[in-house]
mmCIF file of the N, C-alpha and C atoms, coordinates in Angstrom:
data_MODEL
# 
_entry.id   MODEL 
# 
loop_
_atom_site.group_PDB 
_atom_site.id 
_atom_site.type_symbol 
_atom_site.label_atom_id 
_atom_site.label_alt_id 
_atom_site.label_comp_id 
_atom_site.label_asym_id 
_atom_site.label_entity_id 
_atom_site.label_seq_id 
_atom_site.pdbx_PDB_ins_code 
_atom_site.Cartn_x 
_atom_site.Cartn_y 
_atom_site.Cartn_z 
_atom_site.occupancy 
_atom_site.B_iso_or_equiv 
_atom_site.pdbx_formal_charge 
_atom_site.auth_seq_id 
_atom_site.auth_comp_id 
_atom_site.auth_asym_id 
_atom_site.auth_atom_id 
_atom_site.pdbx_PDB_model_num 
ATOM 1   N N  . UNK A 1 1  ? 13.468 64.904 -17.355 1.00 0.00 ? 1  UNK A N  1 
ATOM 2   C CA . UNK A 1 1  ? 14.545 64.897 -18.327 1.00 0.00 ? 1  UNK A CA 1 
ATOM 3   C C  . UNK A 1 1  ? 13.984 64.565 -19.700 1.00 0.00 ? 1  UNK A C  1 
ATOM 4   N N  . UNK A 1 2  ? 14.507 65.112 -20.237 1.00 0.00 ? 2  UNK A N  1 
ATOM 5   C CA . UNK A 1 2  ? 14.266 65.139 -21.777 1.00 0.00 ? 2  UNK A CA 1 
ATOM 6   C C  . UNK A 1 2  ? 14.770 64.008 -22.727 1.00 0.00 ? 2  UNK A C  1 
ATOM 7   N N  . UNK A 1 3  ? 14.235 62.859 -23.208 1.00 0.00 ? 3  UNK A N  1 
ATOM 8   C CA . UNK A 1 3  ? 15.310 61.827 -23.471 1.00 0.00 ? 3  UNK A CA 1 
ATOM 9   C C  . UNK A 1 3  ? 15.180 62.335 -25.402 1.00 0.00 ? 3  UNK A C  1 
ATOM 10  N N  . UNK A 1 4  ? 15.522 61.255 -25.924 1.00 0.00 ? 4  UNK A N  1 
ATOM 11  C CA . UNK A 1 4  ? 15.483 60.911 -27.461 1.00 0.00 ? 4  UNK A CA 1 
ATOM 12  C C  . UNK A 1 4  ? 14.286 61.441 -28.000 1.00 0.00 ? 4  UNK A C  1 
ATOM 13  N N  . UNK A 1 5  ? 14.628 62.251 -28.717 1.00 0.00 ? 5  UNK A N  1 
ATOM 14  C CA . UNK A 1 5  ? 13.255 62.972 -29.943 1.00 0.00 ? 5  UNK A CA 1 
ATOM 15  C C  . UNK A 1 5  ? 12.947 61.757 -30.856 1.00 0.00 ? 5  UNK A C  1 
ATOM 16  N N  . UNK A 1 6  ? 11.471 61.574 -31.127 1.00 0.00 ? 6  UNK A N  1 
ATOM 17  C CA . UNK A 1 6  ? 11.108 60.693 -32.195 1.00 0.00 ? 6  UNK A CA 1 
ATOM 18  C C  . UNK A 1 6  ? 10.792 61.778 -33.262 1.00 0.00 ? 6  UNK A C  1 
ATOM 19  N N  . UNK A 1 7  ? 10.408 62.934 -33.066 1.00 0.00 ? 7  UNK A N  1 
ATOM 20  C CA . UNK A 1 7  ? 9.685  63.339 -34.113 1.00 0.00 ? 7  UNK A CA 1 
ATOM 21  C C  . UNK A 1 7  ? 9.696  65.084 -33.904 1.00 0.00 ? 7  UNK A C  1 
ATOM 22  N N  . UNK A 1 8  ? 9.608  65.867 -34.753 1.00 0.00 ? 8  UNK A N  1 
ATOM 23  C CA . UNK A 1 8  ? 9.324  67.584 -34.898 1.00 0.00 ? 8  UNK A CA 1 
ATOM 24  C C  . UNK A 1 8  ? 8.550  67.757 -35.704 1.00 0.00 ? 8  UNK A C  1 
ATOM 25  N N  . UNK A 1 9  ? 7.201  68.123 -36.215 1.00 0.00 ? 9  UNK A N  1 
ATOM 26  C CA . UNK A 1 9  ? 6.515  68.607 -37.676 1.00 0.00 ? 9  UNK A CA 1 
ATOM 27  C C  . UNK A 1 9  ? 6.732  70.398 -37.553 1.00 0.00 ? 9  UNK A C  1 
ATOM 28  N N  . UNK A 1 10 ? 7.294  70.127 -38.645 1.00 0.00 ? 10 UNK A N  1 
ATOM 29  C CA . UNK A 1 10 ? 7.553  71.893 -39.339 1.00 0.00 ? 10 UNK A CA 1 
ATOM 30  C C  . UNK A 1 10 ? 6.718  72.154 -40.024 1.00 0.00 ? 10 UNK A C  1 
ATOM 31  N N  . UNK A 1 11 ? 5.535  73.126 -40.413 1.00 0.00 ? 11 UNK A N  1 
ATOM 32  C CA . UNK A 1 11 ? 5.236  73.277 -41.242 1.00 0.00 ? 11 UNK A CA 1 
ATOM 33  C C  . UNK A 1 11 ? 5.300  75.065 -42.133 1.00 0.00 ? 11 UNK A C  1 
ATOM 34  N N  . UNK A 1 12 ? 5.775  74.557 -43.509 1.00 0.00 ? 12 UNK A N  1 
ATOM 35  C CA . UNK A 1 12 ? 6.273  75.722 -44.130 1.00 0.00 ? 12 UNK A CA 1 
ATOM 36  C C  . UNK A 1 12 ? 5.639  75.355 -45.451 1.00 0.00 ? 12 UNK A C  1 
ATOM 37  N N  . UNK A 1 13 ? 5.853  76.829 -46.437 1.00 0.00 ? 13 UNK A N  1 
ATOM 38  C CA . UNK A 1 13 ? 5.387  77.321 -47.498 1.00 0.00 ? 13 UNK A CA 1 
ATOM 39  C C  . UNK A 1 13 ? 6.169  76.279 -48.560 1.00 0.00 ? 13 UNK A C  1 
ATOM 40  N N  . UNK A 1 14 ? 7.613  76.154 -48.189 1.00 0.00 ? 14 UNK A N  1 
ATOM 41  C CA . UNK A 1 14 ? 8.409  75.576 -49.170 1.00 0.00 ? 14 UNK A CA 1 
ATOM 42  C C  . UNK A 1 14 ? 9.104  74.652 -48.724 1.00 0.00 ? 14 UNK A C  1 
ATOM 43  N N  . UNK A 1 15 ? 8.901  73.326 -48.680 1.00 0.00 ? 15 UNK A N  1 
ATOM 44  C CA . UNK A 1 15 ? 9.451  72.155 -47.500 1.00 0.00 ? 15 UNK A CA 1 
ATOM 45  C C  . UNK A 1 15 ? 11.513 72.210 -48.164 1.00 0.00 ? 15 UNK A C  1 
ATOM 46  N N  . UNK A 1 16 ? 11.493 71.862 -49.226 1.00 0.00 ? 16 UNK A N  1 
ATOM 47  C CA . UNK A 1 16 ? 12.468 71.736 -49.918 1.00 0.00 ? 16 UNK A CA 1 
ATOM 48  C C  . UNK A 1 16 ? 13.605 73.016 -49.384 1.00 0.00 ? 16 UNK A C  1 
ATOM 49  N N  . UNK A 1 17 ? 13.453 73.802 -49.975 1.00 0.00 ? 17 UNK A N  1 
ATOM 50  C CA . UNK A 1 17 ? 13.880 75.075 -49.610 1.00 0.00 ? 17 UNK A CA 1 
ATOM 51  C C  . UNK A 1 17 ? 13.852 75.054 -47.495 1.00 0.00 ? 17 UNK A C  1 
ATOM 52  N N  . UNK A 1 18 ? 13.149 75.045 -47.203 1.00 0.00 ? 18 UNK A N  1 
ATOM 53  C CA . UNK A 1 18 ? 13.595 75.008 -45.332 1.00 0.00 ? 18 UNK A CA 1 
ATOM 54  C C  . UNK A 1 18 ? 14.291 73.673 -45.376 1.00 0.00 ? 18 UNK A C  1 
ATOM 55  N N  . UNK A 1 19 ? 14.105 72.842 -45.737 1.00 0.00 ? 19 UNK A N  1 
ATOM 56  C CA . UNK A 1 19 ? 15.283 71.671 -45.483 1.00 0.00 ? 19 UNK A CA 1 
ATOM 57  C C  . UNK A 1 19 ? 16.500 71.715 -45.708 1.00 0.00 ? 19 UNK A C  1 
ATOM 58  N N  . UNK A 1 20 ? 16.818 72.856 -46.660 1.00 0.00 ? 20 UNK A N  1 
ATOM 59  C CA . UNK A 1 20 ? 18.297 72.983 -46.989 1.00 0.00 ? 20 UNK A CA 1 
ATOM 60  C C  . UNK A 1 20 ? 18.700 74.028 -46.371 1.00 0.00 ? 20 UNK A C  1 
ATOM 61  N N  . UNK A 1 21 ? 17.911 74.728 -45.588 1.00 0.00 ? 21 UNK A N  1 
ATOM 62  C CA . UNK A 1 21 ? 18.347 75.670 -44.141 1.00 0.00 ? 21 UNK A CA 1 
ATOM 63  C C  . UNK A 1 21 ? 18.794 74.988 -42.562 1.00 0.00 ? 21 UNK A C  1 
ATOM 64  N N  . UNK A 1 22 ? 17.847 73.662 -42.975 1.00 0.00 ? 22 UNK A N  1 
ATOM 65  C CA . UNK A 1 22 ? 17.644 73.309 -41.629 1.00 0.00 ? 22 UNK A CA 1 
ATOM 66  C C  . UNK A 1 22 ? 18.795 72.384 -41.698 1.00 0.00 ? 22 UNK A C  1 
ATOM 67  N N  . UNK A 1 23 ? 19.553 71.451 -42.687 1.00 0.00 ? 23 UNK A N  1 
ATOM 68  C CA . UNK A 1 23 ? 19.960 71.581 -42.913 1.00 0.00 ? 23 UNK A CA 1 
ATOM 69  C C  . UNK A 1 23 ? 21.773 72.076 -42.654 1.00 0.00 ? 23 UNK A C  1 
ATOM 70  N N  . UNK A 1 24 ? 21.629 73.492 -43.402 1.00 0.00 ? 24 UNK A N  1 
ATOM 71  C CA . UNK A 1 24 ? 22.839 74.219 -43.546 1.00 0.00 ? 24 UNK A CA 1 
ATOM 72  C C  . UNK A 1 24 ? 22.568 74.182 -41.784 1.00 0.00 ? 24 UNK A C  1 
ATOM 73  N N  . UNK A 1 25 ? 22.267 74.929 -41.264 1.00 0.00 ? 25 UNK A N  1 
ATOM 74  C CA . UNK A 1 25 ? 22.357 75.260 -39.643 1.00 0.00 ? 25 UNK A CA 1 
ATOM 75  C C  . UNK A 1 25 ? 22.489 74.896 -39.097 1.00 0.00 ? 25 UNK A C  1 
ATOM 76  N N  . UNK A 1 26 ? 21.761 73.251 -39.273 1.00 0.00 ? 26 UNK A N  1 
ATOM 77  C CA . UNK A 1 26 ? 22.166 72.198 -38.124 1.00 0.00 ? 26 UNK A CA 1 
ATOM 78  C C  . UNK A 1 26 ? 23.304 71.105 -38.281 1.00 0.00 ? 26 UNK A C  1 
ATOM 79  N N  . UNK A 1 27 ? 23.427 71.146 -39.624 1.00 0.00 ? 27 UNK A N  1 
ATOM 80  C CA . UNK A 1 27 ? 24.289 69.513 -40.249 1.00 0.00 ? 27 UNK A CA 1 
ATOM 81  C C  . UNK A 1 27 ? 23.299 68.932 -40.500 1.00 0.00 ? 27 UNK A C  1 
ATOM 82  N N  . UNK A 1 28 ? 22.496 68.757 -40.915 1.00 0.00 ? 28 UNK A N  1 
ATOM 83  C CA . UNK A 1 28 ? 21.595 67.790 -40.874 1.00 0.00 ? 28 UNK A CA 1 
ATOM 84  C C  . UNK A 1 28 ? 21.444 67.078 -42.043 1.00 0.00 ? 28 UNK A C  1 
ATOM 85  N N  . UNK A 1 29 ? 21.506 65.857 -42.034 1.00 0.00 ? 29 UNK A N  1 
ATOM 86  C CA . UNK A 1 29 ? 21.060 64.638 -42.957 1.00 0.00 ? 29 UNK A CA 1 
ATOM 87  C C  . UNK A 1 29 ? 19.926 65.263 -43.519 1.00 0.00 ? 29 UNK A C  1 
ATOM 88  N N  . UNK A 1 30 ? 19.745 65.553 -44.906 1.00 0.00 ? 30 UNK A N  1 
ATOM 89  C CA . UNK A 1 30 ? 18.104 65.656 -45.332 1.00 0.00 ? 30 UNK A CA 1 
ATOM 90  C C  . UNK A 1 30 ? 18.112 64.644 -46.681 1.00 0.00 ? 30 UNK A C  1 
ATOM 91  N N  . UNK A 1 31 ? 16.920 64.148 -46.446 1.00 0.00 ? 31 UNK A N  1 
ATOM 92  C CA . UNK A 1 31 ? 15.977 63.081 -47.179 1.00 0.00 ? 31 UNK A CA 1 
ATOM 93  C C  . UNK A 1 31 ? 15.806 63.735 -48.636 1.00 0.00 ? 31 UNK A C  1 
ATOM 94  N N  . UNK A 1 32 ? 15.203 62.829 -49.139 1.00 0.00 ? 32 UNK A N  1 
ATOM 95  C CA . UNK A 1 32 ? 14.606 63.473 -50.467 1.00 0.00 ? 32 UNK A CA 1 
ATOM 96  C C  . UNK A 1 32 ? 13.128 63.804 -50.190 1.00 0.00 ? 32 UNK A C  1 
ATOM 97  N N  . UNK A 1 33 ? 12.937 64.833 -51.173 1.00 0.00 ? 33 UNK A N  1 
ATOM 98  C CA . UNK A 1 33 ? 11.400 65.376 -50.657 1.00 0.00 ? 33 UNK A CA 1 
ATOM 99  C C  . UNK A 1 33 ? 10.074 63.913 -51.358 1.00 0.00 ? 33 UNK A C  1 
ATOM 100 N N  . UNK A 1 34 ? 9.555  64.040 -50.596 1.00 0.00 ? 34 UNK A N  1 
ATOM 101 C CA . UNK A 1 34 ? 8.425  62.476 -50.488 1.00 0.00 ? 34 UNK A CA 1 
ATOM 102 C C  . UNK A 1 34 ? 6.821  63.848 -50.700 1.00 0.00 ? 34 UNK A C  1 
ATOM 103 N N  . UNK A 1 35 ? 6.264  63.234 -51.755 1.00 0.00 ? 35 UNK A N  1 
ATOM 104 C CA . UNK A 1 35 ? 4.767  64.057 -52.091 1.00 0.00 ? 35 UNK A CA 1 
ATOM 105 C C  . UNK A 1 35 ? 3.936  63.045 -51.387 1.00 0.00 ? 35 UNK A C  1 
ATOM 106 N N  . UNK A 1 36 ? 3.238  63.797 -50.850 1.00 0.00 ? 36 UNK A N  1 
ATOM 107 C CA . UNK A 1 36 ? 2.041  62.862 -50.041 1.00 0.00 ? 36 UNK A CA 1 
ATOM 108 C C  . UNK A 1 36 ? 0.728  63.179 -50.495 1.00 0.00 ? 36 UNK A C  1 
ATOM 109 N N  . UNK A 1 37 ? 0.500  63.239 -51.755 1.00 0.00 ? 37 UNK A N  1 
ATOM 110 C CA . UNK A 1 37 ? -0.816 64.266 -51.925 1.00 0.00 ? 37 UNK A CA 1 
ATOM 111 C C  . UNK A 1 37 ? -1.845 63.899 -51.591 1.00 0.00 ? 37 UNK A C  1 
ATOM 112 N N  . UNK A 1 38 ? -2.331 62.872 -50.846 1.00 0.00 ? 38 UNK A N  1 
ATOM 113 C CA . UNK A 1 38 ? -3.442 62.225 -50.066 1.00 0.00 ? 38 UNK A CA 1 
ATOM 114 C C  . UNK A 1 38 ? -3.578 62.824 -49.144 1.00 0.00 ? 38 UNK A C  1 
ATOM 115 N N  . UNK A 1 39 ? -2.784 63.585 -48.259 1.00 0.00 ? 39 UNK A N  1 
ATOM 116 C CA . UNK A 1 39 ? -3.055 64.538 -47.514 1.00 0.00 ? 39 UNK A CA 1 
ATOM 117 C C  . UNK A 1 39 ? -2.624 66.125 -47.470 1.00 0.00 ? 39 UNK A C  1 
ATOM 118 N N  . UNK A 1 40 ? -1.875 66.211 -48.507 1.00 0.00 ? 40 UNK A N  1 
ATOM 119 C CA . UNK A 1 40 ? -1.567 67.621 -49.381 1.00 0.00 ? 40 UNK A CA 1 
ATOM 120 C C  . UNK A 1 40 ? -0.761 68.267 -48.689 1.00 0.00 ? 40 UNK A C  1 
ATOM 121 N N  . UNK A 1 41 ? 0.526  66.885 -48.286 1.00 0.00 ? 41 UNK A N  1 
ATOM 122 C CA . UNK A 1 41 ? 1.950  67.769 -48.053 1.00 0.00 ? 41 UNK A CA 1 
ATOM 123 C C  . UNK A 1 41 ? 3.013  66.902 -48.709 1.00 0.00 ? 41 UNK A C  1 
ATOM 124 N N  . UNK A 1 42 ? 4.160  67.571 -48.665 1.00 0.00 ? 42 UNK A N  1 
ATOM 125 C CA . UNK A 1 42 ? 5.410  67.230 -49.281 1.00 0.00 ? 42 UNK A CA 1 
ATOM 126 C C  . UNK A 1 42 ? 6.171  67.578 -47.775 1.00 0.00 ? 42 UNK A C  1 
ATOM 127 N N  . UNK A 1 43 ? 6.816  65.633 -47.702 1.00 0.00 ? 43 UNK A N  1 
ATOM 128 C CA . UNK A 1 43 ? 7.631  65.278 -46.615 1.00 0.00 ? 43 UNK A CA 1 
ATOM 129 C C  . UNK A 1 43 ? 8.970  65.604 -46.829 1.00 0.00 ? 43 UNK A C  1 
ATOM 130 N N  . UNK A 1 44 ? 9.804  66.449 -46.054 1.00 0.00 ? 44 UNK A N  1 
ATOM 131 C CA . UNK A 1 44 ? 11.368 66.013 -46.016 1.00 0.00 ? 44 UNK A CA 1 
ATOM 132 C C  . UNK A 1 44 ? 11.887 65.605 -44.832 1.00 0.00 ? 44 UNK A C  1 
ATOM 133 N N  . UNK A 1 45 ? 12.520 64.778 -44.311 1.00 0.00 ? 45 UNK A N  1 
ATOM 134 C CA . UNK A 1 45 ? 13.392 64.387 -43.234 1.00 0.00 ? 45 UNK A CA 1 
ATOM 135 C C  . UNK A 1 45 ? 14.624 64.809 -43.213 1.00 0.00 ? 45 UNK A C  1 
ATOM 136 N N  . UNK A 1 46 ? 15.155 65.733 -42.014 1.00 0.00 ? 46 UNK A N  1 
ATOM 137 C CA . UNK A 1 46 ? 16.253 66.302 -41.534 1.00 0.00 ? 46 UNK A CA 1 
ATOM 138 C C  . UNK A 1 46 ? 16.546 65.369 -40.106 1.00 0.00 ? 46 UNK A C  1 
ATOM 139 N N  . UNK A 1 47 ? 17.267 64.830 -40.110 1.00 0.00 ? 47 UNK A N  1 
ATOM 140 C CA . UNK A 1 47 ? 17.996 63.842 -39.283 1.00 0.00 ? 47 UNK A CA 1 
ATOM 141 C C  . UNK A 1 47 ? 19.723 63.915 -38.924 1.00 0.00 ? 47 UNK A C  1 
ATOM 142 N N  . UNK A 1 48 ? 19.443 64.865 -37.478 1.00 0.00 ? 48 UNK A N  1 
ATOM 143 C CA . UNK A 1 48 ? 20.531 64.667 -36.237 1.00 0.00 ? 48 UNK A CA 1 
ATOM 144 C C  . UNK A 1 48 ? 20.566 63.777 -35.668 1.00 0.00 ? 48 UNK A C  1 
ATOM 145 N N  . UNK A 1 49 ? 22.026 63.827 -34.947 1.00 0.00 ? 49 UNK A N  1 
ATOM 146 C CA . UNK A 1 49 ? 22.640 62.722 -34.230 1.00 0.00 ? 49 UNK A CA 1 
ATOM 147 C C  . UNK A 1 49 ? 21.357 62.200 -32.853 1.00 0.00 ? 49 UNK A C  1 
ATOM 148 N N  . UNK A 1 50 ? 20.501 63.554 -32.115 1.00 0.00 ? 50 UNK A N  1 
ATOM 149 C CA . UNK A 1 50 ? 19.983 62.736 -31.028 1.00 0.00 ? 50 UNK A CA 1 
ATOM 150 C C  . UNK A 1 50 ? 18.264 62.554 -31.719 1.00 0.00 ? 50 UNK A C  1 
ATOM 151 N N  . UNK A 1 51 ? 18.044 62.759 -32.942 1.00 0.00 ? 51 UNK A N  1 
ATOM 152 C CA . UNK A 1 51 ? 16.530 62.159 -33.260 1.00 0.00 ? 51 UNK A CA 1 
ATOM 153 C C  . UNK A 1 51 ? 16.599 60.645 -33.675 1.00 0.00 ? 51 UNK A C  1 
# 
């Protein structure tokens, strides 16, 4: 059985832009976009009810 998701990594061209898909499609809570340039990505968090 499949319990509670901690985590999904997406990776895309345009984090911002797929977050407001992922988003529109799912309901999803999204974060503000977070620059990480120490490792040369830009974080967003999309957060459903079972993650």
């Amino acid at each position: 059985m499949l319990g509670r998701l901690n985590h999904v990594a997406i990776a895309t061209k345009d984090a911002v832009k797929s977050a407001r898909i992922y988003g529109a499609a799912f309901g999803a809570q999204i974060s503000e976009a977070v620059p990480l340039p120490e490792h040369g990505v830009i974080t967003v968090f999309a957060t459903l009810p079972n993650t």
